[in-house]
C-alpha positions as CSV (number, residue, x, y, z in Angstrom):
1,X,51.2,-357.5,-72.0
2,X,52.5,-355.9,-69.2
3,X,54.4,-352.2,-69.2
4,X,56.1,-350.0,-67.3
5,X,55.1,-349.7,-63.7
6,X,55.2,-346.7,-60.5
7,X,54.8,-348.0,-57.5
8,X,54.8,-344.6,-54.6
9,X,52.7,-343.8,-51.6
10,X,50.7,-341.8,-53.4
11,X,49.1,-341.9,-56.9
12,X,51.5,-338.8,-57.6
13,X,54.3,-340.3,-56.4
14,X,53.4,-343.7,-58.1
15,X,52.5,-341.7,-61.5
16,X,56.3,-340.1,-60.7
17,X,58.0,-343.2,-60.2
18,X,56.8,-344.5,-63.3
19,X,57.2,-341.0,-65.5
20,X,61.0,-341.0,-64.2
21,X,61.6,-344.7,-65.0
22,X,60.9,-343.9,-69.0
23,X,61.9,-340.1,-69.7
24,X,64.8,-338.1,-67.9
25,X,63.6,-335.6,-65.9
26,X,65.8,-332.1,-66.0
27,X,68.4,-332.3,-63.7
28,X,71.7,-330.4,-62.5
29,X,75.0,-332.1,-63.3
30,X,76.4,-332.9,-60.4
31,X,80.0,-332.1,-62.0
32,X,78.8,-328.3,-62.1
33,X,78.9,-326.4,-58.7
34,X,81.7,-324.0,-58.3
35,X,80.1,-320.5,-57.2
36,X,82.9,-318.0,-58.0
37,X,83.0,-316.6,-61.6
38,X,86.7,-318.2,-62.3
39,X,85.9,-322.0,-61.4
40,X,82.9,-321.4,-63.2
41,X,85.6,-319.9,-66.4
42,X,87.9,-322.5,-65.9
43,X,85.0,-325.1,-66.1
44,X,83.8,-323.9,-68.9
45,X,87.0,-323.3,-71.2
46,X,88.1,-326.9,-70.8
47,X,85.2,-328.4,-73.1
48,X,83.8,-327.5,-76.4
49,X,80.2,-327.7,-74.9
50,X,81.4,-325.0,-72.3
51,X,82.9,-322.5,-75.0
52,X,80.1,-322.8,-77.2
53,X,77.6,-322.1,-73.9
54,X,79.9,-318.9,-73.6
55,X,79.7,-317.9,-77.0
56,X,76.1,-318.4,-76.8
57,X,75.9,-316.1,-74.0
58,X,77.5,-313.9,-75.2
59,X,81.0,-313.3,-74.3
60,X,83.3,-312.0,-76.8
61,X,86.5,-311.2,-75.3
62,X,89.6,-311.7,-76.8
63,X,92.1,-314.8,-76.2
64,X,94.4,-312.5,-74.2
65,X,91.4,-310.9,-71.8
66,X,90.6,-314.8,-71.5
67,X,94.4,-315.9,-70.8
68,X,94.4,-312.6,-68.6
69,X,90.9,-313.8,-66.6
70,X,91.4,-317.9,-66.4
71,X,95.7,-316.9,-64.6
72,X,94.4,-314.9,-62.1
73,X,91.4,-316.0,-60.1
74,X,91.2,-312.4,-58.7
75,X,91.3,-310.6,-61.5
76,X,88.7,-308.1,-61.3
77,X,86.2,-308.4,-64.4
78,X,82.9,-306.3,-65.1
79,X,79.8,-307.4,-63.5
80,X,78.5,-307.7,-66.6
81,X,80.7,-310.3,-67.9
82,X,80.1,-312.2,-64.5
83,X,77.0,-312.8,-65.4
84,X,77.6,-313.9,-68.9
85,X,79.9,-316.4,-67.6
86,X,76.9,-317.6,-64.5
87,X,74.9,-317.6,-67.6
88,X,76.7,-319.9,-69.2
89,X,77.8,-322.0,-66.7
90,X,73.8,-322.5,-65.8
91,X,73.0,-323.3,-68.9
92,X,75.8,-326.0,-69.1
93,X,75.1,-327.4,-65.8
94,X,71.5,-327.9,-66.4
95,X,70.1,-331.1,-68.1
96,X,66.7,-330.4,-70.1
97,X,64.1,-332.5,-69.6
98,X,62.9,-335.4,-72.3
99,X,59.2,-334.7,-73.1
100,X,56.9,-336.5,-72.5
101,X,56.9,-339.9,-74.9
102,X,53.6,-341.1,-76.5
103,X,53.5,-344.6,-74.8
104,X,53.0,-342.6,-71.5
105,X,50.9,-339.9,-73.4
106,X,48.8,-342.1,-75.2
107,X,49.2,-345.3,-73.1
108,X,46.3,-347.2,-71.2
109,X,47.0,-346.9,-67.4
110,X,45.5,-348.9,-64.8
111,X,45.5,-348.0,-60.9
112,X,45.5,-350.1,-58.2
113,X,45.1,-349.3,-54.4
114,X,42.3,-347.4,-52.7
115,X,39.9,-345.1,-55.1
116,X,37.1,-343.2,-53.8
117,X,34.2,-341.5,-55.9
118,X,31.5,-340.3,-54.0
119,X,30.2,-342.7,-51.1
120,X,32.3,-345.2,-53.3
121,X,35.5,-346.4,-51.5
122,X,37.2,-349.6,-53.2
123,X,40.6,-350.9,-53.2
124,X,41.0,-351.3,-56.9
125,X,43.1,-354.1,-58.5
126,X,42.5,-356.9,-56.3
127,X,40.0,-360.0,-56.4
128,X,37.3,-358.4,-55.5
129,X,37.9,-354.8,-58.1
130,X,39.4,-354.8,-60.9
131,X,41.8,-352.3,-61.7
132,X,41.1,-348.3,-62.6
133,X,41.4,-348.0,-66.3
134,X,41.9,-344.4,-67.7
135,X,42.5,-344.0,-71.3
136,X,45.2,-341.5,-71.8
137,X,44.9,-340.4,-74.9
138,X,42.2,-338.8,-74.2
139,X,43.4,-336.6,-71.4
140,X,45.0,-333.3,-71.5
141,X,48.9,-333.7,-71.0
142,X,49.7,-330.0,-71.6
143,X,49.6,-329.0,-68.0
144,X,51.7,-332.1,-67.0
145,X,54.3,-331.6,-69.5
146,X,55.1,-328.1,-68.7
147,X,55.7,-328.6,-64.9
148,X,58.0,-331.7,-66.4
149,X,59.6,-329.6,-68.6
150,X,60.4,-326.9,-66.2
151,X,61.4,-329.4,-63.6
152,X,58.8,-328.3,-61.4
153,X,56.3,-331.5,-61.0
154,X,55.5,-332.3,-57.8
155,X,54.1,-335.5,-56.9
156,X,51.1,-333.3,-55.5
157,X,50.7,-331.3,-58.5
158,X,51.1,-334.6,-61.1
159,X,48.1,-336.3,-59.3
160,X,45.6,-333.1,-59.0
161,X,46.7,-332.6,-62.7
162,X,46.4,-336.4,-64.0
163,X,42.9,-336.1,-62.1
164,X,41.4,-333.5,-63.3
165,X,43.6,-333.5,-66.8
166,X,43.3,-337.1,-67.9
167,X,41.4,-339.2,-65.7
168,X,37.9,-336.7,-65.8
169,X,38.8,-336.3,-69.7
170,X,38.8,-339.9,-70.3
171,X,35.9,-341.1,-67.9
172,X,34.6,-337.8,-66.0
173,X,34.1,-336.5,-62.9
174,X,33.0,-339.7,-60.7
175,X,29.9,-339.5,-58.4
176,X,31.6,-336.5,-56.7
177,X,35.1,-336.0,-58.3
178,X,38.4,-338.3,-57.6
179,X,40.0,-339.2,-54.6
180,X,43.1,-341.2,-53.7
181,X,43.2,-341.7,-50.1
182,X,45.1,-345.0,-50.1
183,X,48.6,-345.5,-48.4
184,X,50.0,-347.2,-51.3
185,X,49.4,-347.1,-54.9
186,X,50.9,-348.9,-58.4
187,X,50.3,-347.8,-61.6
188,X,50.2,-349.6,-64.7
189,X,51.1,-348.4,-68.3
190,X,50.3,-350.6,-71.3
């Protein structure tokens, strides 16, 4: 049975494709990007998400300061409470992350497009060469799911970390470690 596939130029951005097509990634709202302190107030004060975010940062004013702040966009307020409202408004705007699910954890991947180990060059999953199949169970996700988290994985960093992470757990280092020189790659999760 056939599961959720990445299809990218490289095996990173392949492995990307198909990580973003089950699990959403951390992201910005795009709804969230006024810069001075009372768009960000105004924002903010029209939802119950955005007054809990400021009580949760911290701001305890009272309902006339607030009236007093949210007429008069050039009110002048502390630094301090500035930042409570960015603070707020940040942690509003931003989107965490899923984690990582088990099917993609713990699923059974196989690559297709050019692998080289060693003197060994094929073009896996074709006629001629089957597929890569790498286990994942049995790799090391922790490395991968932190950049995810964090909203910091690069297609470079997911396939030097799948590599060395989950493909060497699973079926070691190769003749002479793991490379993905090919122009075009499509993984395969079952």
């Amino acid at each position: 049975m056939a599961g959720p596939t990445g299809r990218g130029t490289s095996l990173g951005a392949a492995l990307n494709d198909l990580l973003r097509s089950q699990v959403t990634p951390r992201h910005r709202l795009s709804s969230y990007s006024a810069k001075h302190w009372h768009a960000q107030l105004s924002q903010l004060t029209a939802t119950h998400r955005g007054q809990q975010a400021l009580a949760d940062a911290g701001l305890n004013v009272t309902t006339k300061t607030l009236i007093n702040w949210l007429s008069d966009a050039e009110y002048n307020i502390r630094r301090t409470y500035r930042d409570l409202i960015h603070t707020a408004y940040e942690n509003v705007a931003i989107v965490p992350a899923e984690p990582l699910p088990d099917h993609i954890t713990d699923g059974q991947y196989e690559i297709s497009g050019v692998v080289k180990t060693g003197d060994d060059v094929r073009t896996r999953g074709t006629v001629d060469a089957a597929p890569l199949r790498i286990d994942g169970s049995r790799g090391n996700w922790g490395a991968i799911e932190e950049l995810w988290l964090a909203g910091e994985l690069t297609d470079d960093e997911f396939e030097d970390h799948f590599i060395d992470d989950v493909i060497v757990e699973d079926i070691g280092e190769g003749t002479d470690g793991w490379e993905f020189t090919g122009a075009s790659y499509s993984v395969e999760v079952r």
